[in-house]
N, C-alpha and C positions, 0 to 999 in steps of 0.2 A: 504493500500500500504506500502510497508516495505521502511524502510530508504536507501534514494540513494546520495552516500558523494558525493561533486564536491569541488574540490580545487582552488578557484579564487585568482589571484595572482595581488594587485596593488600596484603599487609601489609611494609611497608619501612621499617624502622629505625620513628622515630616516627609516621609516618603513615601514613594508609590514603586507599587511591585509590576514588573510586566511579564507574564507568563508565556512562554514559547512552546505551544505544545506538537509532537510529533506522534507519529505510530509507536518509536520505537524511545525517544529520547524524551526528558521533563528538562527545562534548565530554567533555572530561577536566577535573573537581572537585578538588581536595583539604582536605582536613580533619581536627580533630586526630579523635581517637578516641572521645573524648565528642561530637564532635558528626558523628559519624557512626552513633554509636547513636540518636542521636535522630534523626537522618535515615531511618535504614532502620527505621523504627517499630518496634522491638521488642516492644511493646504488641499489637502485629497478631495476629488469632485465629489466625494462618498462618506457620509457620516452613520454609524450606526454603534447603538447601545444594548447591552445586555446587563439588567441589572437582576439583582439577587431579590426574590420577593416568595414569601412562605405561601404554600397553594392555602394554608389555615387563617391568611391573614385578614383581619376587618377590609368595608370597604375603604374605611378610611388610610390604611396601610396600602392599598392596592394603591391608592390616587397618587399617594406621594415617591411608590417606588418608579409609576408610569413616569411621573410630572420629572424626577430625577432622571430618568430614560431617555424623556424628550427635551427638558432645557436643552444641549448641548448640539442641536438639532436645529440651528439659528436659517440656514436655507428654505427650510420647514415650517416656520413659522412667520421668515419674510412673504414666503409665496400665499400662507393661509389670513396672514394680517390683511393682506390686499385683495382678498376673495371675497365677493357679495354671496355668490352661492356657493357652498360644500355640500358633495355629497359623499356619504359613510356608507361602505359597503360590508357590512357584519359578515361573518361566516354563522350562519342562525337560522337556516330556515330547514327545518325536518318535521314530518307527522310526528307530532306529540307520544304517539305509543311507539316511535321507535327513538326516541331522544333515549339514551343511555348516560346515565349518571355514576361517577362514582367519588367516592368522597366528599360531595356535597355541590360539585361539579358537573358541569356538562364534560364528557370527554371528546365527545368530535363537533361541540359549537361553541362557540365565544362563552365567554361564565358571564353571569352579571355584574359580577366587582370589575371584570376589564372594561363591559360596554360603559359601564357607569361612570369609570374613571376618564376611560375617553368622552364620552360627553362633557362633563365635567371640565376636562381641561381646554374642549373646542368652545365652549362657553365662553370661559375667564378668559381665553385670548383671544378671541378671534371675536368682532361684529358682523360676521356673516351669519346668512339663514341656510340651519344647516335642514337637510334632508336624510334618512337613510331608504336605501334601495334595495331591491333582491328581485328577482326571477324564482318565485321558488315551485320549481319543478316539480316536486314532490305533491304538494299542495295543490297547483295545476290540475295534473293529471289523477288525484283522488275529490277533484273538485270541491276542495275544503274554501267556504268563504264565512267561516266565524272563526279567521285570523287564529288559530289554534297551530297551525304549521310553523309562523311568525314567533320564534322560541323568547326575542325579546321585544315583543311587546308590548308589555307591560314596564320593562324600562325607560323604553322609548315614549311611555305615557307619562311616566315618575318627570321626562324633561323637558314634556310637549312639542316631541319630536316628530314632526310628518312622517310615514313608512308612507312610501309609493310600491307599490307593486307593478313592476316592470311587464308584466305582460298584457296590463290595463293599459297601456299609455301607449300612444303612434310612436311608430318604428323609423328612427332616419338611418340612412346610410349612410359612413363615416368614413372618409378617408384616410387612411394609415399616412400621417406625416412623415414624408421624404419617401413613400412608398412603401408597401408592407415586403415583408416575406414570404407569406403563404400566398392574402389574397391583398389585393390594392383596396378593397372595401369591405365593411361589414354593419350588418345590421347592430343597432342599438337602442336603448329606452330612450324616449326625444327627453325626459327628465337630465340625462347624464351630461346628453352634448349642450345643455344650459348651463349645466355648471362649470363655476371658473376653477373647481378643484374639485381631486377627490381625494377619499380618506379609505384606505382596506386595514380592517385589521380582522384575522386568522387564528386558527387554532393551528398550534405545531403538534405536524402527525405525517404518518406516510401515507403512501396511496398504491393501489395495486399498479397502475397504467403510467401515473408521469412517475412516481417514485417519492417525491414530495408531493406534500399540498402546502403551500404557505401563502403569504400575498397576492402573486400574482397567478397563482391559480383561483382563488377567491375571487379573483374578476371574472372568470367564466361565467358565473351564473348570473351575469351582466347581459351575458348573448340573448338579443331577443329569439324567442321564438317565433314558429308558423301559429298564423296563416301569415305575418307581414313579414318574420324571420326565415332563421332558417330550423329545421328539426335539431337537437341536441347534439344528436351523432353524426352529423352533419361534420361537425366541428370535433368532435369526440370522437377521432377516428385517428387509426395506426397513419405514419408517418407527417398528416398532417397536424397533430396537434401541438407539440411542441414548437410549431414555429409561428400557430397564429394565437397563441397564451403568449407568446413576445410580439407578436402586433396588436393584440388586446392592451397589454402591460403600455406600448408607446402611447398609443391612442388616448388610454386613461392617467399616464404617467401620476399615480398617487403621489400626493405630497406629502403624505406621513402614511407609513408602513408600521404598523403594530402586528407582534406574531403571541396571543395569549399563549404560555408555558408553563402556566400555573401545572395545570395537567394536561398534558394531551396522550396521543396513540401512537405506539407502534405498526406496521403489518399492513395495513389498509383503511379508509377512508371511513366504510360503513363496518357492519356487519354485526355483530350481537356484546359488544363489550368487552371482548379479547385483549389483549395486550395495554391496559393503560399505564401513563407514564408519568410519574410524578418528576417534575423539572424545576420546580419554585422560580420560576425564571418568568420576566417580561422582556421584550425585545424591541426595539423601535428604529426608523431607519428615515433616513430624508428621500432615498431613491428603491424603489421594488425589487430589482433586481440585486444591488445590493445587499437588501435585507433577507432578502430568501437563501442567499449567499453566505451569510454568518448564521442564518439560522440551521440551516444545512449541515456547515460545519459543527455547530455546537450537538447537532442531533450526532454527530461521529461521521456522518457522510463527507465527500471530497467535494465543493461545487463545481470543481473542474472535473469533473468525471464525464464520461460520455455513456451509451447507450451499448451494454452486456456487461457495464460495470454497477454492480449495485451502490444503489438501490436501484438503479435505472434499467431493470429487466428489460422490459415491455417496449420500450420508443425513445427518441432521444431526450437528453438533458434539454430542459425548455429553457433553464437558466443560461444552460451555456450557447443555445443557439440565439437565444436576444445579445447575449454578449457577442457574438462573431458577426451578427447584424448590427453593431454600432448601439447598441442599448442597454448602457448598466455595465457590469462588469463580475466576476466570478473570481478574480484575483485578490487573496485578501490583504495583499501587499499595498495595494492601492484602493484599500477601502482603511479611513478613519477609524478604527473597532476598537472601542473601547467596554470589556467584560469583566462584571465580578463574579460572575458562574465560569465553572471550567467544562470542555468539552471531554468525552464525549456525557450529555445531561442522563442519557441512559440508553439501554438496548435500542435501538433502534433499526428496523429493518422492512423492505418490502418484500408481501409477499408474493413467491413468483406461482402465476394460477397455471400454468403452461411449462411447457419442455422448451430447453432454449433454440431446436433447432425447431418446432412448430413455431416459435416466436417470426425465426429470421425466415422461413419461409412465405409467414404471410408479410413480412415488411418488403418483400423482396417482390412477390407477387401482385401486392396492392401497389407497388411505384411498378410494375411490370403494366397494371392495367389503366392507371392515370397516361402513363405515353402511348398506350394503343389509341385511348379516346382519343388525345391529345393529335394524333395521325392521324386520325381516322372523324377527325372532328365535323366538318360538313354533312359527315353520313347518319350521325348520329341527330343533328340539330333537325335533317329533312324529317325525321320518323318520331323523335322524341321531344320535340320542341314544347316548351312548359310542362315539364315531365321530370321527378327525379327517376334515375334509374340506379340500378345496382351492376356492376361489371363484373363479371368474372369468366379465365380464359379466354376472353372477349366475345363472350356474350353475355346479355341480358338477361339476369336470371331474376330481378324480378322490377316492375316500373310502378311509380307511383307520382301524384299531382301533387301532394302532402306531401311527400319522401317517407311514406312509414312502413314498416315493416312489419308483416303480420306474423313473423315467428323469428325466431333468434338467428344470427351469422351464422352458427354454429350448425344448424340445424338445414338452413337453404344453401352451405356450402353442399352438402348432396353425399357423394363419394368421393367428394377432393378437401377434403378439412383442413389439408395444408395449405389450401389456394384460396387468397385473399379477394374481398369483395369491396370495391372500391365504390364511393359516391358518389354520384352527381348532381346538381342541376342541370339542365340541357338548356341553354339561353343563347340565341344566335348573337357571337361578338362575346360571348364570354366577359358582361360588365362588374362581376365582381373581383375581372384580372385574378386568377390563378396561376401561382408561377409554379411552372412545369418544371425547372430548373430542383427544387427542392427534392421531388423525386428521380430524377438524373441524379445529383449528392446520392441521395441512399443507397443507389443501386453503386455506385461509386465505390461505397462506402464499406458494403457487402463484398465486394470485389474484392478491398485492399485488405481487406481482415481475413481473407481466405475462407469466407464463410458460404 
């Protein structure tokens, strides 16, 4: 495992300690305090804090360990002093009977001490009218409308906070600044592209698919949906996700990144209460990608790792493909990090659902049948036009006006389980710009690793 630096920051009478930590080596620094600001480059485009906070703590305890998290986060609070609108994007929205609790905690949605404390502090600094938002899917799709899905709620009532629901509101289409990655457009809640900032704050946990979930994957459930969006898995799909969660991340570039670590999960995303992780930790960051970066490292992961290094089973590192698109960065050399928790906070790991050579099969397949459309594009537009369809082997094995699937990948791959089934929309001119180029890199990529 290659060396992964983290910057722990305690402060003891005149000194301050900075902790270097490795796979294999501890070494413990000291130095005064001027020359520990020059040490941790303060000048760096990238400021991010990890402070020490007991998951047992009041909320008044949570307010102060955040508020010390974010003072030092001056970019962050230049850009939100000058914001008329802010919108707060919770990680909070689950049906009520499958919220999983433990220790007095939510384990895979924001707690109430963190949303409280962030309200709280967007308050006292900021004259902006704040909003929080969510798509929540779950909710959606079991048709829940007595807000029972909406886990803070009742917070958000405690600070006379509007909750919009993102799939009630007109859909714009948004152009990825300087161009995306994936696609040059994407649908959005018209709420979002109103406001002059945004605020994510996450629960620290793994995920079966990206590997992480922290900040900017928390913007996901920002994607509008059909009928004006696009369907979930649209976007939730092998080789392309990774790169438009970094043109999500630009689009909404947050101006304050909070990662709750009070408690979060191991292993995966949902699922019945497995693996929780007690981390007494809050995180805060002025850039997304940055902070997903040190939160990563502190969960024991590398954020420079790429895609068959875990936790990154399943598809590529998203952090690391926003960083090689000019967005944020994964280097902790040049991020500001200053932490009084030390990595790794505990076990952490994703769990792999698949064999890794099923994995590279279907990434390999699925960019195998974006370039046949891609080839094959005018044939497809005359017969499929306002259609999504499904590809594989290069045919059509199933089409839909909605893009929905009425039985699982799994199950319409047939007798080829290894052979990936690729998405479309079919729209003459292709105006949401798809860059074909991305899967060209994979198959590349698959190439150069001998796989």
């Amino acid at each position: 495992m290659e060396m992964v630096q983290s910057h722990v920051l305690v402060e003891n009478r005149c000194e301050v300690y900075i902790l270097r930590l490795s796979a294999s080596t501890t070494r413990l620094e000291t130095c005064s305090k001027r020359e520990a600001s020059v040490n941790n480059n303060t000048s760096a485009d990238y400021a991010v804090r990890a402070v020490q906070c007991d998951y047992q703590s009041s909320d008044e305890e949570v307010y102060q360990a955040l508020k010390r998290a974010t003072q030092p986060l001056f970019r962050t609070w230049d850009r939100l002093s000058r914001a008329k609108r802010i919108a707060i994007k919770f990680n909070q929205d689950w049906l009520q009977q499958s919220v999983v609790m433990y220790q007095g905690h939510r384990q895979q949605l924001v707690s109430d001490p963190v949303a409280r404390a962030t309200l709280r502090l967007l308050k006292e600094r900021t004259n902006a009218e704040l909003f929080a938002i969510d798509i929540g899917l779950e909710g959606v799709r079991a048709k829940v409308t007595d807000g029972s899905s909406t886990q803070l709620l009742s917070v958000f009532r405690e600070f006379n906070l509007p909750f919009i629901e993102g799939s009630q509101t007109p859909t714009a289409w948004v152009d990825v600044p300087g161009g995306g990655l994936m696609f040059d457009r994407y649908p959005l809640p018209q709420p979002i592209t109103q406001a002059d900032e945004v605020v994510s704050v996450q629960k620290l946990k793994n995920h079966a698919f990206t590997g992480i979930t922290l900040c900017m994957k928390n913007l996901f459930a920002l994607m509008a949906i059909e009928p004006a969006g696009r369907p979930r898995i649209y976007y939730h799909h092998l080789v392309r996700m990774p790169y438009m969660l970094a043109d999500l991340g630009k689009i909404t570039n947050p101006a304050l990144n909070i990662i709750d670590g009070l408690v979060g999960q191991a292993s995966s995303e949902w699922g019945r209460g497995e693996h929780p992780r007690i981390c007494n930790t809050l995180i805060a960051g002025d850039h997304v990608v940055a902070t997903d970066a040190c939160g990563a490292a502190l969960m024991g992961h590398d954020p420079r790792a790429d895609w068959l290094t875990p936790p990154f089973h399943r598809d590529r590192n998203h952090l690391l493909a926003a960083a090689e698109g000019g967005f944020g960065t994964v280097d902790l050399d040049k991020i500001d990090f200053l932490s009084d928790v030390t990595a790794p906070l505990g076990e952490f790991f994703s769990v792999e659902t698949d064999s890794r050579d099923m994995v590279v099969s279907w990434l390999r397949t699925t960019a195998e049948q974006a370039l046949f459309y891609r080839d094959h594009q005018a044939e497809f537009e005359r017969q499929y036009a306002g259609q999504y369809i499904f590809l594989q082997m290069g045919q059509v094995v199933s089409s839909d006006v909605e893009g929905k699937l009425h039985a699982s990948r799994r199950i319409i791959s047939g007798e080829h389980p290894e052979q990936g089934i690729w998405m479309k929309f079919v729209e003459p001119g292709d105006p949401e710009g798809e860059h074909f180029e991305v899967y060209e890199h994979m198959l590349s990529m698959i190439k150069t690793m001998g796989l």
